[in-house]
C-alpha positions in Angstrom: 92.3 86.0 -100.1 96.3 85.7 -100.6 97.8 82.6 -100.2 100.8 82.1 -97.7 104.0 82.2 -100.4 105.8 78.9 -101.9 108.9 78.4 -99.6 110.8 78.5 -96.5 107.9 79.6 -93.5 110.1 79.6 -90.4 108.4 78.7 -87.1 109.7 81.7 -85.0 111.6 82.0 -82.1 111.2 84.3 -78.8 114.3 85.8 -77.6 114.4 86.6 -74.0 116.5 88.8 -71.7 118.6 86.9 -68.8 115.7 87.6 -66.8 112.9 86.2 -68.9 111.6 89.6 -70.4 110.8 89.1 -73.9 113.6 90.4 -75.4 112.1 92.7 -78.2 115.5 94.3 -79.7 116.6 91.1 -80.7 113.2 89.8 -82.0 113.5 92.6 -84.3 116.9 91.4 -85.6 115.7 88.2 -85.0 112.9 88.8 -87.6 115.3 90.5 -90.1 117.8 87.3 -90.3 114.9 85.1 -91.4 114.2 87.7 -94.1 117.8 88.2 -94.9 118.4 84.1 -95.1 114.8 84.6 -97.8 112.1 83.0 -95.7 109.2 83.1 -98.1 106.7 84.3 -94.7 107.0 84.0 -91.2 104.9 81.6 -88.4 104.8 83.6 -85.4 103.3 82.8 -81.9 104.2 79.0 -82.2 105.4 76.2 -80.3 108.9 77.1 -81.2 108.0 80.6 -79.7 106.9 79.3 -76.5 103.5 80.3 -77.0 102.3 78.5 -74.3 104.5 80.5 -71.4 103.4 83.6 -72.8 100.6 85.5 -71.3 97.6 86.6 -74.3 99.3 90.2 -74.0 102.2 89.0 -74.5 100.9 86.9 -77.7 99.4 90.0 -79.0 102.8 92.0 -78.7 104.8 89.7 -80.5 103.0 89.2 -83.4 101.9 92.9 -83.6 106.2 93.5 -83.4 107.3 91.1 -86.2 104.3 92.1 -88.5 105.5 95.7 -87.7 109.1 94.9 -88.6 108.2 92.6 -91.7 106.4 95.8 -92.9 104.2 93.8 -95.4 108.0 91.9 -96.9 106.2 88.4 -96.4 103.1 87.1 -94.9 103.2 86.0 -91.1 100.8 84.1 -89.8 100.4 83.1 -86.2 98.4 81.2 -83.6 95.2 82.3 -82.6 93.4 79.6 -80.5 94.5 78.4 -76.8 91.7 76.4 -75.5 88.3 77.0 -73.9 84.7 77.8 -75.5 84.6 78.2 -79.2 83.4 81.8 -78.5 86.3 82.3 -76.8 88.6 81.2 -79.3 86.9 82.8 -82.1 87.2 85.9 -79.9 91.1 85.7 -79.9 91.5 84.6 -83.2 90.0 88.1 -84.3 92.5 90.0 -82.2 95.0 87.7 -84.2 93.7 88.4 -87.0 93.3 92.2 -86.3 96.9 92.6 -86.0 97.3 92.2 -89.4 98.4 88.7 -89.7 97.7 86.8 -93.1 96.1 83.9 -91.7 95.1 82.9 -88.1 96.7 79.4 -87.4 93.9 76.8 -85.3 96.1 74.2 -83.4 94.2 70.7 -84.0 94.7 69.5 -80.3 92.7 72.7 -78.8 90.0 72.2 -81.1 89.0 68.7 -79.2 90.2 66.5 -76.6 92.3 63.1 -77.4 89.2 60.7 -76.5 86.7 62.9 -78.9 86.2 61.8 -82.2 86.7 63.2 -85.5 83.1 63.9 -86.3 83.3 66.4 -82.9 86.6 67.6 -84.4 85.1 68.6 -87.6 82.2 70.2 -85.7 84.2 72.3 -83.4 86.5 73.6 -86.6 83.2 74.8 -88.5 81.8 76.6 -85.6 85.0 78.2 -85.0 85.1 79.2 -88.9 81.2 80.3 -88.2 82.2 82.7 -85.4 85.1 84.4 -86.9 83.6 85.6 -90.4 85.7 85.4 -92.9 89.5 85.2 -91.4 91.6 83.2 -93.4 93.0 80.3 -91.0 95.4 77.5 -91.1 95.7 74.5 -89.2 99.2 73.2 -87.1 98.8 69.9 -85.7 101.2 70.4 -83.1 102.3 67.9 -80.2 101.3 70.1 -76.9 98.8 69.2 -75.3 98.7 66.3 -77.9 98.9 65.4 -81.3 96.2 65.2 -83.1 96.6 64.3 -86.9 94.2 65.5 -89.6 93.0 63.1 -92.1 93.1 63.9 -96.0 89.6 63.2 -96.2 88.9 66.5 -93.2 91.4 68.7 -95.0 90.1 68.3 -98.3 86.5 69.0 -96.5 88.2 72.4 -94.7 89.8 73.5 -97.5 86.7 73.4 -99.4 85.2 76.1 -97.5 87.9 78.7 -99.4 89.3 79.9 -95.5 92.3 77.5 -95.2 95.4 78.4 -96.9 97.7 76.8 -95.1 98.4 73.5 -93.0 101.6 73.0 -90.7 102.0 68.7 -91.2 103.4 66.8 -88.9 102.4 63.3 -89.8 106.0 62.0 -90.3 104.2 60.0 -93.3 104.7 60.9 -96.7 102.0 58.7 -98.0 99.6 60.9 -96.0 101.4 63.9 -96.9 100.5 63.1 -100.6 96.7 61.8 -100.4 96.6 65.7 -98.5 97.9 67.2 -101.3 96.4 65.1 -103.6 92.8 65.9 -102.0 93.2 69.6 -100.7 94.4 70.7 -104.1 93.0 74.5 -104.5 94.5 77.5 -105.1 95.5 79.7 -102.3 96.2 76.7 -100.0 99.6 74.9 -99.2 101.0 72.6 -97.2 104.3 72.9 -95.7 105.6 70.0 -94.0 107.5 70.0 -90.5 109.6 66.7 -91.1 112.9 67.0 -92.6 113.9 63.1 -92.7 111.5 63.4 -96.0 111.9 67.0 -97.0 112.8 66.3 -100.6 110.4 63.4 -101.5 107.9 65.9 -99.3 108.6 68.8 -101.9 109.0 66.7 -105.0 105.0 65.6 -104.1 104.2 68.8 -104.0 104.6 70.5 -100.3 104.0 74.2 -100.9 107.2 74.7 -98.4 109.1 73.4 -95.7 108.3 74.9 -91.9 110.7 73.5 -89.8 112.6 74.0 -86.7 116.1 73.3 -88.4 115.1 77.1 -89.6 116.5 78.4 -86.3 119.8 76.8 -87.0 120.3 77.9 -90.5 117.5 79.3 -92.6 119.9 80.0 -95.5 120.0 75.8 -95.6 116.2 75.3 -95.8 115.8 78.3 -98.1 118.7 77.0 -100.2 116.8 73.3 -100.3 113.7 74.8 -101.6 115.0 76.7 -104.1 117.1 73.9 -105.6 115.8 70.3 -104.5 114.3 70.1 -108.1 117.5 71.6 -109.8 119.0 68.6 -112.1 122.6 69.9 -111.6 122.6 70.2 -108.1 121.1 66.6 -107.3 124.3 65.1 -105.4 124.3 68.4 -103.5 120.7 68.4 -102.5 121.2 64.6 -101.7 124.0 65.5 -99.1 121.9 68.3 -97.8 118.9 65.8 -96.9 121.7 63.3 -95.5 123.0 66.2 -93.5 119.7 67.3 -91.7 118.8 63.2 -91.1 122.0 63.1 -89.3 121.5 65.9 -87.0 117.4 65.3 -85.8 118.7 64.0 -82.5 120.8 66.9 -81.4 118.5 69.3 -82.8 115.5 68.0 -81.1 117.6 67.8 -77.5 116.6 70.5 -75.3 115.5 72.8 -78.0 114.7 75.7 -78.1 117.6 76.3 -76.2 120.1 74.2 -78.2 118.7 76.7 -81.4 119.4 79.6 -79.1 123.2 78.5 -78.6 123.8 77.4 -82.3 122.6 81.1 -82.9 124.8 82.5 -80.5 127.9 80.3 -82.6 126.7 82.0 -85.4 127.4 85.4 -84.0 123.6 86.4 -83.1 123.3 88.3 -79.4 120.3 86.8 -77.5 120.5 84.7 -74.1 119.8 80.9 -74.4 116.8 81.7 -71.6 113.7 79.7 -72.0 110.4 79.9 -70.4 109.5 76.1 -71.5 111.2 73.6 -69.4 113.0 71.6 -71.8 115.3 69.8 -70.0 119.0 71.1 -68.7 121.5 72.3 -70.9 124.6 70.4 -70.2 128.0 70.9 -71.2 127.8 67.9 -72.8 124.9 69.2 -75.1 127.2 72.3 -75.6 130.0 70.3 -76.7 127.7 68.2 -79.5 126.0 71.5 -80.4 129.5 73.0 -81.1 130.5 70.4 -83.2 127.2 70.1 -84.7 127.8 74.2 -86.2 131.9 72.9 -87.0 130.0 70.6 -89.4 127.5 72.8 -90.8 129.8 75.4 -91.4 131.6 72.7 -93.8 128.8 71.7 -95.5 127.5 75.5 -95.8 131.3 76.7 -97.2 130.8 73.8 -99.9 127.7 75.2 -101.3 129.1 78.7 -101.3 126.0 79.9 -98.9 126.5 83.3 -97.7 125.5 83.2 -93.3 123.6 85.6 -92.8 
């Protein structure tokens, strides 16, 4: 079983027509600036994607599109459980898996419900493993319906069993971050952490990769800060870098995806700003910070000579 790659694993977008069609032209350009800005493999059928607005079709299209347009460049992996019986869900992440994804991701907060305890957790993850041979799966502990955290103690257990090879973290706490690391040690697994406040000190423990949502502002960044945040001669660069993506969580997180769609339009990308998930409204105001939001990136991205792809 092949591990997910060391790097940059963007959590992917959907671009949508004005109408709300899924916009599959620009998915497939969409697809080839992550690989042009050197994303090491590709999460698709996420939160970021709007997974949850999408019908199961719809899921199934996606992923089979951007595996289709990667043509075996980089691994994707991509979400394979949305509630219901554990048949159910092993069921789906089959057809996932059939599509020729890398690894089927299991989001922690389907698995059980906030008031059930770890031990049912646990129990729900190995019958899920049970009924879906020998797929290799990862694990995202992402916020909808809630967040639900995995100790180091269960992922050292699930990675044990060989099928895990990769873990989306979104703990916000480094000290967790490394006692995960630290316990799930095995080759073919990696964790790539969501939080950017600690992106260095996260890859400096030993983060197999960053998976962030900054990568649908500028990938090039992200790919740029884990190639070099270990680079001795480029320390007061990476330093301003990790400054630079501290500063700009609040505007980032307001109203996004949209506020990623916009910064992409800045850039020169054609897709609509439309979003199924009701994030909030899109002010001019949020336009305005959004604009000088990319006036500051594309200062910091002229000083370390990046090329924007």
């Amino acid at each position: 079983m092949k591990t997910v790659e060391k790097g940059f694993i963007p959590v992917m977008l959907t671009p949508f027509t004005g109408t709300g069609a899924i916009d599959f032209d620009a998915l497939t350009r969409l697809t080839e600036l992550y690989l042009q800005a050197g994303a090491a493999g590709l999460f698709a059928n996420c939160l970021s994607s709007e997974m949850f607005e999408l019908s199961e079709s719809e899921r199934i299209q996606i992923i089979e599109h951007v595996i289709k347009v990667v043509n075996g460049a980089v691994p994707v992996v991509a979400t394979g459980t949305f509630g219901g019986p554990i048949a159910q869900q092993a069921d789906f992440v089959k057809r996932v898996h059939n599509t020729g994804t890398q690894a089927v991701i299991l989001i922690t907060g389907l698995l059980a419900d906030e008031a059930e305890s770890d031990a049912v957790f646990n129990e729900r993850v190995f019958q899920l493993l049970d009924q879906t041979e020998s797929v290799p799966v990862g694990f995202y502990e992402c916020p909808v319906p809630y967040k639900r955290l995995i100790s180091p103690e269960q992922l050292q257990l699930f990675v044990n069993t060989g099928r895990v090879i990769y873990h989306k973290d979104t703990s916000l706490d480094l000290a967790q971050i490394k006692e995960k690391i630290r316990l799930a040690s095995r080759p073919g697994f990696g964790l790539y952490d969501a939080y950017m406040v600690h992106a260095v000190d996260s890859l400096k423990a030993g983060s197999a990769g960053l998976s962030c949502i900054q990568g649908n502002f500028f990938p090039e960044l992200i790919v740029w800060l884990c190639q070099n945040y270990n680079n001795a001669d480029l320390q007061t660069e990476v330093a301003k870098v990790q400054q630079f993506l501290i500063d700009k969580m609040d505007v980032i997180h307001n109203v996004y995806p949209t506020v990623s769609k916009y910064f992409l339009q800045l850039r020169g990308f054609d897709m609509t700003t439309f979003t199924r998930r009701n994030v909030g409204t899109f002010t001019p105001e949020i336009a305005k910070q959004v604009e000088g939001f990319y006036a500051e990136y594309t200062q910091l991205q002229n000083e370390l000579e990046l090329s924007l792809v």
